[in-house]
C-alpha positions in Angstrom: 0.0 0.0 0.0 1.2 3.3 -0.8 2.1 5.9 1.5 1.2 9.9 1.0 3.6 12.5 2.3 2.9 15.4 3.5 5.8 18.4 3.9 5.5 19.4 7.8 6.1 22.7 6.1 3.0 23.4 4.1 -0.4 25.0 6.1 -3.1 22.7 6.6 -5.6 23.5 3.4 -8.6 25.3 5.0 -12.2 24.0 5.2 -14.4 25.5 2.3 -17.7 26.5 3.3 -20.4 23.6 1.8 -22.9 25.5 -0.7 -26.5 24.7 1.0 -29.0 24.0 -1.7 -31.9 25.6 -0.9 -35.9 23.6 -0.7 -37.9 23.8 -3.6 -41.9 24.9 -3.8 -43.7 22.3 -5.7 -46.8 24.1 -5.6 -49.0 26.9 -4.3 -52.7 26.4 -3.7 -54.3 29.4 -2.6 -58.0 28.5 -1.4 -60.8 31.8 -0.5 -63.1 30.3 1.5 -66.8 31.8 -0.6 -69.6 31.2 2.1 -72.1 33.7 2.2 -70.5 34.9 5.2 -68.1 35.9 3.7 -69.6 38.2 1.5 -69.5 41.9 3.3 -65.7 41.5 3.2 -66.0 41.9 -1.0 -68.3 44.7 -0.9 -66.9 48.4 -1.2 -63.8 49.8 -0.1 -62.3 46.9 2.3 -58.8 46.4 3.4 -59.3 42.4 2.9 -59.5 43.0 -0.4 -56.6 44.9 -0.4 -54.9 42.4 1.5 -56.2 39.2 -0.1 -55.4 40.9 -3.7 -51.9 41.9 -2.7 -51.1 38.1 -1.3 -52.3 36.6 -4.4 -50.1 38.7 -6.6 -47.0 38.0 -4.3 -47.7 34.0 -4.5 -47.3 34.0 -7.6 -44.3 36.1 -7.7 -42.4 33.7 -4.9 -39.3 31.3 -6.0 -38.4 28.7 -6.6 -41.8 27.6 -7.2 -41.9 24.6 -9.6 -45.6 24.9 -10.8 -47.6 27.9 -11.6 -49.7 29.1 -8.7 -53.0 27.2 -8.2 -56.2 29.3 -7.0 -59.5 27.8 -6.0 -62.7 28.7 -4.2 -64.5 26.5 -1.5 -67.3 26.6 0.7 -68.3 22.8 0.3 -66.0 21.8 -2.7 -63.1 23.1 -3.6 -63.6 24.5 -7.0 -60.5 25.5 -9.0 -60.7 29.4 -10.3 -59.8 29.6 -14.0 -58.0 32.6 -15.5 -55.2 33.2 -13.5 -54.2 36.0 -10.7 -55.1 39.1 -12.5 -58.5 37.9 -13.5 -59.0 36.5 -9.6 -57.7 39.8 -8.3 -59.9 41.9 -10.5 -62.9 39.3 -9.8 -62.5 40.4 -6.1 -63.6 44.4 -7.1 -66.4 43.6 -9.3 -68.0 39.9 -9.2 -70.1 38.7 -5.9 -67.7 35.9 -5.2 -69.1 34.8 -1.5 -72.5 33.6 -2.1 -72.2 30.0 -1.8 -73.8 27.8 1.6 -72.6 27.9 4.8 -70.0 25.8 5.0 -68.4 23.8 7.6 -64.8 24.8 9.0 -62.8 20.8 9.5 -64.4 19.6 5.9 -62.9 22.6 3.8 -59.6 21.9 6.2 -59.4 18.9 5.2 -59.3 19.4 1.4 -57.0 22.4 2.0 -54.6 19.9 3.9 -54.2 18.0 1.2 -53.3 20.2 -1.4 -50.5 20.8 1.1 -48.4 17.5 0.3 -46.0 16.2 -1.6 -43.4 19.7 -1.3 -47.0 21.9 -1.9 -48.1 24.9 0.4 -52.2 25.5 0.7 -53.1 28.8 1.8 -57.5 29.0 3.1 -58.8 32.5 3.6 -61.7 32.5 5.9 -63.5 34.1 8.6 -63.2 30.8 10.9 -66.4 31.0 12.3 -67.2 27.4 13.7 -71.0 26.5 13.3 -73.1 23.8 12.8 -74.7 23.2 9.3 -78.3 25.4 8.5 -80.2 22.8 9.2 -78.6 21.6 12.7 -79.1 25.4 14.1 -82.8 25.4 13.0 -83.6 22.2 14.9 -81.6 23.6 18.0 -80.2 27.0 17.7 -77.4 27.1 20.6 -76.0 24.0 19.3 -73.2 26.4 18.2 -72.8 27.4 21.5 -73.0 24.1 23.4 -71.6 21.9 21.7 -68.5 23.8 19.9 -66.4 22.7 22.5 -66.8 19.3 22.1 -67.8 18.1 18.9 -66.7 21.2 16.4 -63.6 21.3 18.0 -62.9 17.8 17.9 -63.4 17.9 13.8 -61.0 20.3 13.5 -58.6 18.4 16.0 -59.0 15.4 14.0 -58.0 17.1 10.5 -55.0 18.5 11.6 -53.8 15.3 13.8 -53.8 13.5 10.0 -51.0 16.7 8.9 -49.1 16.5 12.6 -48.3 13.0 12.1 -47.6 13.5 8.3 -45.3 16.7 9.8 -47.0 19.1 8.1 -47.5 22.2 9.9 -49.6 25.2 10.2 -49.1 28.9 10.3 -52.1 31.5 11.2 -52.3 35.1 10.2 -54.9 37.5 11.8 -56.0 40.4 10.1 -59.0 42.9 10.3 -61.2 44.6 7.7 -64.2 46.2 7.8 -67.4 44.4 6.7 -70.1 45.9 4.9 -72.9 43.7 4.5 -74.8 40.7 6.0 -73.2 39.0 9.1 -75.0 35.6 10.5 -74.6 35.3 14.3 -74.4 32.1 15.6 -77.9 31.2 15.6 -78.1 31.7 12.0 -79.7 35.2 12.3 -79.0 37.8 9.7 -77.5 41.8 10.6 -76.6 44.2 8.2 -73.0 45.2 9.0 -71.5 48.8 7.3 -67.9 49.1 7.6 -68.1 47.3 11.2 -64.3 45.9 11.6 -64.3 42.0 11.3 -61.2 39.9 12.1 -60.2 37.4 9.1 -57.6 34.8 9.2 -55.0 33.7 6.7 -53.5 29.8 6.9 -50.7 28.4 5.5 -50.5 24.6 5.7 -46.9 23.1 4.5 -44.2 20.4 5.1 -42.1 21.7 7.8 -38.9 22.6 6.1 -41.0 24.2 2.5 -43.2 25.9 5.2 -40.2 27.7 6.8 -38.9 29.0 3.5 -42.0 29.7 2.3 -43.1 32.1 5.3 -39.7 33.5 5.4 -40.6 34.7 1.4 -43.8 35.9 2.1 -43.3 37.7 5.4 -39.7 39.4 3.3 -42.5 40.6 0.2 -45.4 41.5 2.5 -46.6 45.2 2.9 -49.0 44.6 4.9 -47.8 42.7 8.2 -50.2 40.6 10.2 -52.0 41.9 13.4 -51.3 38.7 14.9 -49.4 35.3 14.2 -49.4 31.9 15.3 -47.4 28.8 14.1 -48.1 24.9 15.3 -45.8 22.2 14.7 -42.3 23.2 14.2 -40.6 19.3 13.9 -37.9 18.0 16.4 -36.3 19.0 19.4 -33.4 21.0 18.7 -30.4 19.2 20.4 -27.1 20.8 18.6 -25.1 23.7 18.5 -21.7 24.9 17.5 -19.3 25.6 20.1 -17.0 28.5 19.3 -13.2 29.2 20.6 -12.7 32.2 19.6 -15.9 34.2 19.4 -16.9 36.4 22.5 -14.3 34.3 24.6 -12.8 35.8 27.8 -11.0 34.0 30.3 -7.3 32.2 29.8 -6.4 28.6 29.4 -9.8 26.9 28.4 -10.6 24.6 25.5 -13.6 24.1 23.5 -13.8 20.7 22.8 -17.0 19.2 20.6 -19.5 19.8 23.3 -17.4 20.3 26.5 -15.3 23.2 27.8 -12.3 22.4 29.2 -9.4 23.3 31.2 -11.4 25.5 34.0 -9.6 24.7 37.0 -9.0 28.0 37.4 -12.3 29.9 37.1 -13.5 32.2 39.8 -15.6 35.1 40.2 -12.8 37.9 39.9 -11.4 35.3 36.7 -14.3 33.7 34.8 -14.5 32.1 31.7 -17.1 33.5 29.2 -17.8 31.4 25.9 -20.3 31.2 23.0 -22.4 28.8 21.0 -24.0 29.4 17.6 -27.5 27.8 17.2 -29.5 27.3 14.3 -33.3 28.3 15.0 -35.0 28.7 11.9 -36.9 25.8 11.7 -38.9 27.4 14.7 -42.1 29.6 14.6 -40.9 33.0 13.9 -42.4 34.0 17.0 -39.8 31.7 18.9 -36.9 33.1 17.3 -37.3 36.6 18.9 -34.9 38.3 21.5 -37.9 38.7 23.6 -39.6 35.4 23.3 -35.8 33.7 23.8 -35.0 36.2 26.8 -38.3 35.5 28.7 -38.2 31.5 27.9 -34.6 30.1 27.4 -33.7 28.5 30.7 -30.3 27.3 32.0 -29.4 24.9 34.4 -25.8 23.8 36.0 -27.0 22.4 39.6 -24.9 24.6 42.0 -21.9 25.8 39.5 -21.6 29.7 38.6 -23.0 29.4 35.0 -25.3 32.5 33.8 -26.7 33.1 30.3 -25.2 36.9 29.4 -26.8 37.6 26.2 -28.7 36.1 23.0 -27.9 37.7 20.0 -29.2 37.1 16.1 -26.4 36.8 14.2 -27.1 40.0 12.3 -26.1 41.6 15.7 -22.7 40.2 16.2 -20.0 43.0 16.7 -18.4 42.8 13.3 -15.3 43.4 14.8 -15.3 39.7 16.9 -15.8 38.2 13.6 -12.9 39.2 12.3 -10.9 37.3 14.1 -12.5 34.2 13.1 -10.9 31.2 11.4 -12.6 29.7 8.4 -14.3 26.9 9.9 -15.8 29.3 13.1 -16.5 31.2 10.1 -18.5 28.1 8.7 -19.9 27.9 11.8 -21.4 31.1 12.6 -22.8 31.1 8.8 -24.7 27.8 9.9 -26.0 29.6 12.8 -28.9 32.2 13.1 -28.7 33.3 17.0 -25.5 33.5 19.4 -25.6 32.1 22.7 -22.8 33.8 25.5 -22.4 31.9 28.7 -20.4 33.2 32.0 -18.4 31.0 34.1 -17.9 31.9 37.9 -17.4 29.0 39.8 -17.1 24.5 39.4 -17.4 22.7 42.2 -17.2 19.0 40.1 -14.8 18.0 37.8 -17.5 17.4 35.4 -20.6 20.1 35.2 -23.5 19.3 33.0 -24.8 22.8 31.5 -28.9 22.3 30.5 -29.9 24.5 28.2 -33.9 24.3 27.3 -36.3 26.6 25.7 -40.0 25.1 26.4 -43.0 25.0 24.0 -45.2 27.9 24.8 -48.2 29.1 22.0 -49.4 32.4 21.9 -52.6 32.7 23.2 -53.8 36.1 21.6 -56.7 33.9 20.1 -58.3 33.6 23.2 -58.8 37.4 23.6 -60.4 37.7 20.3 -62.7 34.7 20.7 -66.3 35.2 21.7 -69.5 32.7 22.7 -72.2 35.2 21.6 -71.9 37.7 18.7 -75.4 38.3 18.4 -74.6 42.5 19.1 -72.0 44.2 18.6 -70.3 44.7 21.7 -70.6 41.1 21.9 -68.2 40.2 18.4 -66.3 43.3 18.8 -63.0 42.5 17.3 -63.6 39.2 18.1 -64.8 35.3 15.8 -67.3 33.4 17.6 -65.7 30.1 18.7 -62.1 31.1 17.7 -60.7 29.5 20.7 -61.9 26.3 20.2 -61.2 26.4 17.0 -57.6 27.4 18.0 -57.5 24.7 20.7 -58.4 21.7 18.4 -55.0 22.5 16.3 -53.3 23.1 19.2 -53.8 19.8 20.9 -53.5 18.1 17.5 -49.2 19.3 17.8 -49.3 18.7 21.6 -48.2 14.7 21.9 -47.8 13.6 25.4 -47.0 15.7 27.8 -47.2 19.5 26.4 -45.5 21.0 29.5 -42.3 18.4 28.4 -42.1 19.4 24.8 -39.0 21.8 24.3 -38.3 24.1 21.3 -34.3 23.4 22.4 -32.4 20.8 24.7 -29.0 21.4 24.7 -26.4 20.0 27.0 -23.0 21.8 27.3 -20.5 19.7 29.9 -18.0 22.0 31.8 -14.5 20.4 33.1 -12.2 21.4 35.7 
């Protein structure tokens, strides 16, 4: 066998950063839900149209998308709209679009869900008010009321535990719009609404990983931002990290070595050891990837050693300066990573210190401010969609497997040796 030599002269070669290929878009299926209660949103001057007209013509401007974008209408069945986004936008100014049955909230999710398969996003547009069919409220009419806990919100909970298990997750955008026509409460009885401000809701439905690029597109194009945002789902605990030598480091002597830190015999209050670690986050909901949900959440445990959390840092916010110093593969690393994690030593009693590092799964719970039980006036549904929080709830407990209070955005263990 032959040998290879190597001059003890000549600098090792240095690690080229890998070229990340980024997830394709199969398709885009963009679904308006076209019950009649949807109707007062379509007539006059109305920000959802607006809104729904400006996320149509984005869609189809988002890449890489491999099919042109698909738009349908529902209320019972989907029905596929023919004549492409400007036709569909101008259709929303001038032809009565919502004027179909009620319809009913897990059927239309199911059929939405399955458009989003196979590397596809679905988008539904819809009020998501959960109510009985017509003829269910005429035999009882608080059947909305009584039994949207149980059985309504069990549909929906049933729908979207077929996507959990199939990882596809969700993403919910609030917005508001005045509504100028007629609004049916939720005993089926009609009011005539003009320009009364009525919350709507935008979902995007997706494989995890084409879900995150695709709401990272949208939300870069978007003028107008949502009130409100929610994401369920969000895939696997994240468990690794890069562990950095040189960036933000203080103290003398230590090693990083994989996932330990080394060599801290020596720390002390008046001589600690400060280090960093680059995390990649992006596969969480946006909303988990903020300074502010991170600072309130992100926990650290080291039973009775001096370890303290200093600061959490996007990347974007890293002193330029302390990555200059970087060699090529810290380099690679803090390209891989999206947030930077800086950690103070003060004092190790063991010669081996376990460092837990844990952000829990917490939801939102705007929805449940802007949920009522009885719309029939308007103080009653001001600002608010009558069942939203069960509605809500259902997809909820359809991501929550076992033990919600267990689940963890991030578990990260760090060991620290004397």
């Amino acid at each position: 066998m032959a040998g290879v030599l190597q001059s003890c002269n000549l600098a090792p070669k240095e690690e080229e950063t890998p070229t990340v290929k980024a997830d394709t878009i199969n398709q885009i299926n963009f679904f308006l839900e076209t019950s009649a209660s949807m109707g007062g949103y379509l007539s006059g001057g109305t920000a959802f149209k607006d809104i729904v007209s400006e996320f149509a013509n984005k869609l189809s401007q988002i890449e890489p998308v491999r099919k042109p974008l698909a738009i349908y209408t529902i209320s019972q069945e989907a029905q596929p709209y023919e004549g492409g986004v400007d036709r569909f936008v101008t259709s929303l100014a001038t032809v009565p679009l919502a004027n179909a049955r009620s319809s009913e909230l897990h059927s239309i999710f199911k059929q939405v869900g399955e458009k989003a398969r196979n590397g596809n996003v679905a988008i539904l547009v819809s009020d998501c008010i959960l109510s009985f069919p017509d003829e269910d409220i005429k035999k009882n009419p608080q059947i909305n009321v009584t039994d949207a806990s149980s059985v309504l919100k069990n549909e929906i909970n049933r729908q979207f535990a077929m996507l959990s298990k199939d990882t596809i997750n969700a993403t919910v955008y609030a917005y508001s719009s005045a509504f100028n026509g007629t609004y049916y409460d939720y005993q089926n009885k009609k009011q005539k609404l003009n320009g009364e401000q009525r919350p709507f809701y935008i979902w995007i439905i997706g494989k995890q990983r084409v879900l995150n690029l695709f709401n990272q597109k949208l939300q870069a194009s978007l003028t107008t931002k949502p009130d409100k945002q929610l994401s369920f789902g969000g895939g696997s605990t994240i468990t690794d990290y890069n562990l950095f030598f040189t960036l933000n480091r203080q103290g003398e002597n230590w090693n990083a070595d994989g996932q330990r830190i080394t060599n801290l015999k020596g720390v002390r209050a008046d001589r600690p050891a400060e280090f960093s670690i680059g995390l990649n986050l992006s596969g969480l909901p946006s909303y988990a990837q903020t300074e502010a949900y991170l600072t309130k959440n992100l926990t650290v445990m080291a039973g009775n050693a001096g370890v303290k959390l200093l600061t959490i840092q996007p990347k974007d916010k890293v002193d330029a300066k302390a990555t200059e110093k970087l060699k090529t593969n810290e380099s690679r690393m803090l390209s891989e990573s999206t947030h930077i994690l800086t950690f103070k030593v003060t004092q190790l009693f063991e010669n081996q210190t376990p460092v837990t590092v844990k952000l829990p799964v917490r939801y939102d719970t705007w929805y449940l401010d802007q949920s009522t039980m009885d719309d029939r006036t308007a103080a009653g549904r001001e600002g608010k969609t009558f069942a939203l929080q069960h509605l809500m709830n259902g997809v909820r407990d359809a991501y929550e497997t076992g033990s919600g209070s267990d689940k963890s955005f991030i578990n990260l263990t760090i060991t620290l040796e004397q």
